[in-house]
C-alpha positions in Angstrom: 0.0 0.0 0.0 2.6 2.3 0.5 4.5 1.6 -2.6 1.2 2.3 -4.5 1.0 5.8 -2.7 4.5 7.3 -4.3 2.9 6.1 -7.8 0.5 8.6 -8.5 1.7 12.7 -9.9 -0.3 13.7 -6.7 1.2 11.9 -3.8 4.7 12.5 -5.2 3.6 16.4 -5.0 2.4 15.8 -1.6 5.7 13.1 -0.4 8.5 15.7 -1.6 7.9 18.4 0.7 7.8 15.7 3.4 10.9 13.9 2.5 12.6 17.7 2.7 11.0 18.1 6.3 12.4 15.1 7.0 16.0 15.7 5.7 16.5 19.4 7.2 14.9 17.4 10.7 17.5 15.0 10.3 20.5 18.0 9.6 19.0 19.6 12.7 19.4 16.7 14.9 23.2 16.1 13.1 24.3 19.6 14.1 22.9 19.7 17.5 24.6 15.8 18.6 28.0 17.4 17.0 27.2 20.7 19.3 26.6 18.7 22.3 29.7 16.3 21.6 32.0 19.0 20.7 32.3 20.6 24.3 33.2 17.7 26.0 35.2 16.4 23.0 36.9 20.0 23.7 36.8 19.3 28.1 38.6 16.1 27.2 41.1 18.0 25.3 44.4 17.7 27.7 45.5 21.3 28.9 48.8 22.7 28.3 51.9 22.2 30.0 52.4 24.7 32.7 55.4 24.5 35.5 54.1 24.6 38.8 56.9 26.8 40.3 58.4 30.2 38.3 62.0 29.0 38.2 62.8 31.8 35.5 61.3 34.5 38.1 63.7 32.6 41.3 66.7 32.6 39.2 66.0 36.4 38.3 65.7 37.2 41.9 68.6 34.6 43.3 71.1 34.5 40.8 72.3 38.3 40.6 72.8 38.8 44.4 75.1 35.7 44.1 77.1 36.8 41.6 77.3 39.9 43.1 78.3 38.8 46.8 80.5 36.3 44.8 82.6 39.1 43.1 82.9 40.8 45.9 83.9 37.5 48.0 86.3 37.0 44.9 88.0 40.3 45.0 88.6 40.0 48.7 90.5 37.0 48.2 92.9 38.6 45.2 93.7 41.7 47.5 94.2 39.1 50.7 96.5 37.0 48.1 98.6 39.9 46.6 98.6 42.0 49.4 101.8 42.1 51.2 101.0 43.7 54.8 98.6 40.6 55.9 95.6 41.2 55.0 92.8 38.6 56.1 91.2 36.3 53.8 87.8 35.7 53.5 88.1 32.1 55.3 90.4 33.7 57.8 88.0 36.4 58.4 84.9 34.1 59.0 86.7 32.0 61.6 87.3 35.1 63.2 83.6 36.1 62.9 82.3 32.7 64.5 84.6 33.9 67.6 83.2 37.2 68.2 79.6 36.1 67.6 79.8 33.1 69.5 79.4 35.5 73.0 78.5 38.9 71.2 77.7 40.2 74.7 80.2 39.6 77.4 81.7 42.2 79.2 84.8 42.8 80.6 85.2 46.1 81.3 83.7 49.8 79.8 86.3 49.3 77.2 86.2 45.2 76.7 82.5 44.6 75.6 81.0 42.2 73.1 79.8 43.5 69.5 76.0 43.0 70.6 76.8 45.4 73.5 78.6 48.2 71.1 75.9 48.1 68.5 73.2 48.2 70.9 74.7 51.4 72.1 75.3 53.0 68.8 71.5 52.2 68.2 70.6 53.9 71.2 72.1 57.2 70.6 71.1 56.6 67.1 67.3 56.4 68.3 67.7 59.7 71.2 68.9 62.0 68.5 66.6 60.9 65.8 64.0 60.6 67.8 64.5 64.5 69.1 65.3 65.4 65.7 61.4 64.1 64.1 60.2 66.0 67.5 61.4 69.1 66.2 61.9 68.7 62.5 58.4 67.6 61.6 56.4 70.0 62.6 59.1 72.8 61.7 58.6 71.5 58.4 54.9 71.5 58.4 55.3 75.2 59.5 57.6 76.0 57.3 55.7 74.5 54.3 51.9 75.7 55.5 53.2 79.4 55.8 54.9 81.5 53.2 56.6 84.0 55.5 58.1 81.2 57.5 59.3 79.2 54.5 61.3 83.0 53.0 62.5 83.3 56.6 64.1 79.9 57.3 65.2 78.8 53.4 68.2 80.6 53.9 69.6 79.5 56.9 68.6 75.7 56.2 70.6 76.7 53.1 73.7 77.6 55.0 73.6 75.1 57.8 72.4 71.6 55.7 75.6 71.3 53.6 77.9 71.1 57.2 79.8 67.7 57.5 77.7 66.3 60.9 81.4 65.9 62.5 81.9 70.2 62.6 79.5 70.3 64.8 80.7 67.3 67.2 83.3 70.0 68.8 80.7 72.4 69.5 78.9 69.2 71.5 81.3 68.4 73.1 81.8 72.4 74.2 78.2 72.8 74.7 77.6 69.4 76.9 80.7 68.7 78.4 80.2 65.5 77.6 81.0 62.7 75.0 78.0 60.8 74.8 75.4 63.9 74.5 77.8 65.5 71.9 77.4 62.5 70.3 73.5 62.5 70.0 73.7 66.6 69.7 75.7 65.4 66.0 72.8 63.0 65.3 70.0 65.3 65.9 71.9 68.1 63.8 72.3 66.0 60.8 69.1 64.5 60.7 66.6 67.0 61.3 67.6 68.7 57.5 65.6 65.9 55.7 63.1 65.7 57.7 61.9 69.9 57.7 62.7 69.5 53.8 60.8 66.8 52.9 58.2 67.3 55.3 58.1 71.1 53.7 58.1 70.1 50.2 55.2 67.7 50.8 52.9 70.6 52.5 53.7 72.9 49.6 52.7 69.8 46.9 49.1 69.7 48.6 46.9 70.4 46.1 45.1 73.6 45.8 41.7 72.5 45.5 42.1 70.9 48.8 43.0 73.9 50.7 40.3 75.8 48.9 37.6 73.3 50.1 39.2 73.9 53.3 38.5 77.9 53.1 34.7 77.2 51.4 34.0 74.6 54.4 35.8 77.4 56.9 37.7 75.1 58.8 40.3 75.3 61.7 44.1 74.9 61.3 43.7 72.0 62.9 41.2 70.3 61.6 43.3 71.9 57.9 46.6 69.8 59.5 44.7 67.0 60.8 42.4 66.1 58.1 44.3 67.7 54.8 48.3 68.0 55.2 48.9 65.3 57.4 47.5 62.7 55.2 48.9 64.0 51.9 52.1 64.8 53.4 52.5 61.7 55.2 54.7 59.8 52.1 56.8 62.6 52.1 57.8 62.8 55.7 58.3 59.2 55.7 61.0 59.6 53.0 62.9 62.2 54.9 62.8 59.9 58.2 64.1 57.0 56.1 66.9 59.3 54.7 67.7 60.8 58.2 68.1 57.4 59.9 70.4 56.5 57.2 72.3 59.5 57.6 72.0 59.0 61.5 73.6 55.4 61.1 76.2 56.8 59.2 77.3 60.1 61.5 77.3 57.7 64.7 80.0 55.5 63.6 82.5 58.6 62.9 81.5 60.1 66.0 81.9 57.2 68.1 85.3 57.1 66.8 86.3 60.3 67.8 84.5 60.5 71.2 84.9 57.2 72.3 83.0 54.9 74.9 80.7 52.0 74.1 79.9 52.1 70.3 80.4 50.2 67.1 82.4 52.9 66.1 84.7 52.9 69.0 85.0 49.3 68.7 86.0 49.8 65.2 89.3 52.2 66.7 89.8 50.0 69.5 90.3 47.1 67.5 92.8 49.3 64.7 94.5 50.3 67.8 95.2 46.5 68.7 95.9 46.0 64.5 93.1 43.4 64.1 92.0 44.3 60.9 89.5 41.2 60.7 87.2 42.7 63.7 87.3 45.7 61.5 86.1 43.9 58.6 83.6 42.1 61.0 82.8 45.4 62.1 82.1 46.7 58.6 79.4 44.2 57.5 77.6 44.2 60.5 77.2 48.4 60.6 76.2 47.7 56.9 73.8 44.8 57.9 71.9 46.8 60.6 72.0 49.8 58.4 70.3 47.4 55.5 67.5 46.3 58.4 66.8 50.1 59.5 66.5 50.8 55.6 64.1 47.8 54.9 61.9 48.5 58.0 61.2 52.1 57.1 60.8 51.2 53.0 58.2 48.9 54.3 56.5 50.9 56.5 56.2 54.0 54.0 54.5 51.4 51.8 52.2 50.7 54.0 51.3 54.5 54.0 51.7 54.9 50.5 48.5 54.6 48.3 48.3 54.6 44.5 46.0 56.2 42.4 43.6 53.6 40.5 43.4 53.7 37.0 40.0 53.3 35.5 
């Protein structure tokens, strides 16, 4: 019966459009099985390679401090090797260091104390005169850079005095105070307020002018102005002029240590060229350098934390 059906003109005209219904529903269902086979054909797909650790980024960061410390390790040992007055090798020098640090804080005397004791003293003195200096030299600098008659007034003479080696004025301590140890911190003070005022200046003068004119429209105090404007726009650059003025600090306290003498790291650094062991001296060297890399660090790290960048949108 259904052979006889597709025989007559009529049912053929009526069977073709069916057949085509039936074709394009048959594409239909092709294309949709491929589309629901191809995303897990594609999920089955194995991923690409990737390391699980950055070994590119590690040697980037590792391998250039090595080299460097290794040149400098490398020199060392040439000027130890053609040198003809005895100076220590490396190897003899790090002997030497495992002695001192093995007791860095026995004491035997005001004048026969460990390294730990010497640094901890420099540090002190270090921390006294910075620590007057920010007293007096931040908000001189905020005064100086908040008022323009001020700023003409004391430009000059922070002109005149800021190029002074520190170690001039450690006579006129020791004139002053009568004393070694406050001449000493009197030096530290001197040489570290500079970039403290001028940084902490330069940041009040930076503020933007739109700020302080908000400020005048909202009528506001001058010290809600310091409080709530300067102090938080001027905070980055206060906290670069503390991080230079401890490293000058750490730098002036050695040399004056030297002269004044006491209990220091710089006095132990004369002491011990007084009793002609240059490896203590070289001991001595690295471990000012070390502490002043650990002051540096700590203050980076915290003017970060009070740094904020702009976002980009």
């Amino acid at each position: 019966m259904v052979s006889a059906v597709f025989h007559s003109p009529l049912d053929k005209s009526v069977a073709a459009p069916l057949l085509q219904a039936r074709e394009v529903q048959l594409s239909v269902k092709t294309v949709a099985a491929n589309a629901s086979v191809a995303p897990a054909a594609v999920a089955e797909a194995p991923a690409p390679f990737k390391p699980s650790f950055d070994w590119r980024g590690l040697w980037l960061k590792v391998l250039p401090p090595v080299f460097g410390m290794g040149l400098l390790v490398g020199l060392w040992a040439l000027i130890s090797l053609k040198s003809t007055s005895g100076f220590p090798s490396p190897i003899e020098t790090f002997k030497q260091a495992i002695e001192v640090f093995s007791d860095p804080f026995y004491s035997k005397g005001p004048n026969d104390q460990g390294i730990g004791w010497n640094v901890l003293s420099s540090l002190k003195r270090v921390a006294m005169g910075f620590g007057l200096a920010a007293i007096v030299g931040i908000p001189a600098g905020f005064l100086i850079g908040r008022f323009t008659f001020l700023s003409r007034m004391f430009n000059p003479l922070i002109s005149l005095l800021r190029p002074v080696s520190p170690l001039a004025w450690l006579p006129i301590g020791l004139m002053v105070f009568k004393g070694a140890n406050p001449a000493a911190i009197w030096t530290i003070f001197i040489c570290s307020i500079w970039p403290m005022i001028i940084n902490t200046a330069v940041g009040v003068q930076r503020v933007p002018s739109d700020y302080m004119n908000v400020a005048r429209v909202l009528n506001l105090s001058e010290w809600k102005i310091v409080t709530k404007i300067l102090f938080p726009a001027v905070l980055p650059y206060m906290l670069t002029g503390v991080r230079l003025a401890v490293g000058t600090a750490w730098l002036v306290i050695v040399a004056a240590e030297m002269l004044t003498g006491g209990v220091g790291i710089g006095f132990w650094v004369w002491d011990e060229w007084n009793n002609l062991n240059v490896k203590n001296i070289i001991i001595a060297i690295f471990m000012i350098g070390i502490v002043g890399l650990v002051l540096e660090y700590a203050l980076i790290k915290l003017a970060t934390a009070f740094t904020f960048e702009e976002v980009k949108t």
